[in-house]
N, C-alpha and C positions, 0 to 999 in steps of 0.2 A: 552574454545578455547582461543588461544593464538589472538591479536590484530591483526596477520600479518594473522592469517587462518577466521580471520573476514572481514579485506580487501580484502584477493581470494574471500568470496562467495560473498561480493557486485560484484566484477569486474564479477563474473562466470554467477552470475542470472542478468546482465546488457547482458551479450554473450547469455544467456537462460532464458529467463524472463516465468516465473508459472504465471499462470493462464490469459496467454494475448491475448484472444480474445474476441469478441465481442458476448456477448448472446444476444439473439433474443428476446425472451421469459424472460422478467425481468419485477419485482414487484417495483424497486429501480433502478434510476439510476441518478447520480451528475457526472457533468464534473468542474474540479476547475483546473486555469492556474494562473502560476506564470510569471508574466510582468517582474521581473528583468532577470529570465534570461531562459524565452521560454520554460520550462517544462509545459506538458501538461496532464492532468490525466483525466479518468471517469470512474466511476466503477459501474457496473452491480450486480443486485442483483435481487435473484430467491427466497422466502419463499414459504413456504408451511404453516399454519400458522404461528407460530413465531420465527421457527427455517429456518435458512439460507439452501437452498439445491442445490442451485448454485453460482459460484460468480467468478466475472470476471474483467479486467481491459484491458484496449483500453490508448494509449497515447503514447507521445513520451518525452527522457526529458533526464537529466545525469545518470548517473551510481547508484547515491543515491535515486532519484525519482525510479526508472524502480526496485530496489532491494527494495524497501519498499514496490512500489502495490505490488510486488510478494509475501513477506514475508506475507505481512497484508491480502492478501487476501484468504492466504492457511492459517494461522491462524482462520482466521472466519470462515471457512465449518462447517457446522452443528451446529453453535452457534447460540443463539436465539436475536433476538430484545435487550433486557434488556443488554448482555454482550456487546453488540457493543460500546453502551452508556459507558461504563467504561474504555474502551479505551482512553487513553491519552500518552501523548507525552511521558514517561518515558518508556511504553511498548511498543511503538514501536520503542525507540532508542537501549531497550533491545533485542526486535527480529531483529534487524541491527548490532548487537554486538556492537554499540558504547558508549563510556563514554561522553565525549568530544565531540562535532561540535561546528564548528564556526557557527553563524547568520545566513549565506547566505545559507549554507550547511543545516541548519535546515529547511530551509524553503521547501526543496527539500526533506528534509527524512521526513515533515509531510504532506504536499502535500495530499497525498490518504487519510490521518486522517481527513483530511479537507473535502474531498467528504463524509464522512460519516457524517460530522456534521457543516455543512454548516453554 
C-alpha cells in the first residue's frame, strides 16, 4: 500500500472504528490515558485458556489512537497469551502502515500497546 491509501484507513477506521465496544464478560481488562493530549483507551479481553476468544476496546482519543485499538485489537483474535507479549512497537506502526511518526504521534499510535503491557 501506497502512504496516501495508509492515511485513508487511519482516517476511515477513526469514521469506523473495529472492535469498539465494551465486553461484559472479560478475563483482561487495562485502561491507559495519555495526559498530553486526552486520548483515552481500555481494552477487554475474553480467553478461554490461553488463547484470546474476545477482544474489545472502549475510549475516545485522535484518529492514530482509535486506528491502532482497531488494528491491534483485530490482529489479536484467537492469539494466545505468549504472542501478545511479542508485540512491540515496530508491529504495531507496521499494522498502521507508518515508517515515520513524530514523538507526540507515537504516543498516540502505542497507547493500546500500553494496555497490554502495563
Amino acid at each position: 500500500m501506497t502512504d496516501a491509501l495508509y492515511h485513508e484507513l487511519i482516517l476511515d477506521l477513526n469514521r469506523h472504528p473495529l472492535n469498539k465496544r465494551e465486553l461484559k464478560d472479560f478475563d483482561f481488562r487495562q485502561r491507559e490515558h495519555n495526559p498530553l493530549c486526552g486520548d483515552a483507551v481500555e481494552i477487554f479481553i475474553k480467553y478461554s485458556g490461553n488463547k484470546i476468544t474476545d477482544i474489545s476496546w472502549q475510549g475516545e482519543g485522535c484518529a492514530i489512537s482509535t486506528a491502532s485499538a482497531s488494528m491491534l485489537t483485530d490482529y489479536l483474535k484467537n492469539k494466545n497469551k505468549s504472542e501478545i507479549k511479542k508485540i512491540n512497537q515496530s508491529k504495531v506502526l507496521d499494522l498502521l502502515g507508518l515508517k515515520e511518526i513524530n514523538p507526540a504521534r507515537l504516543r498516540c499510535a502505542l497507547l493500546p500497546l500500553k494496555c497490554l503491557c502495563p
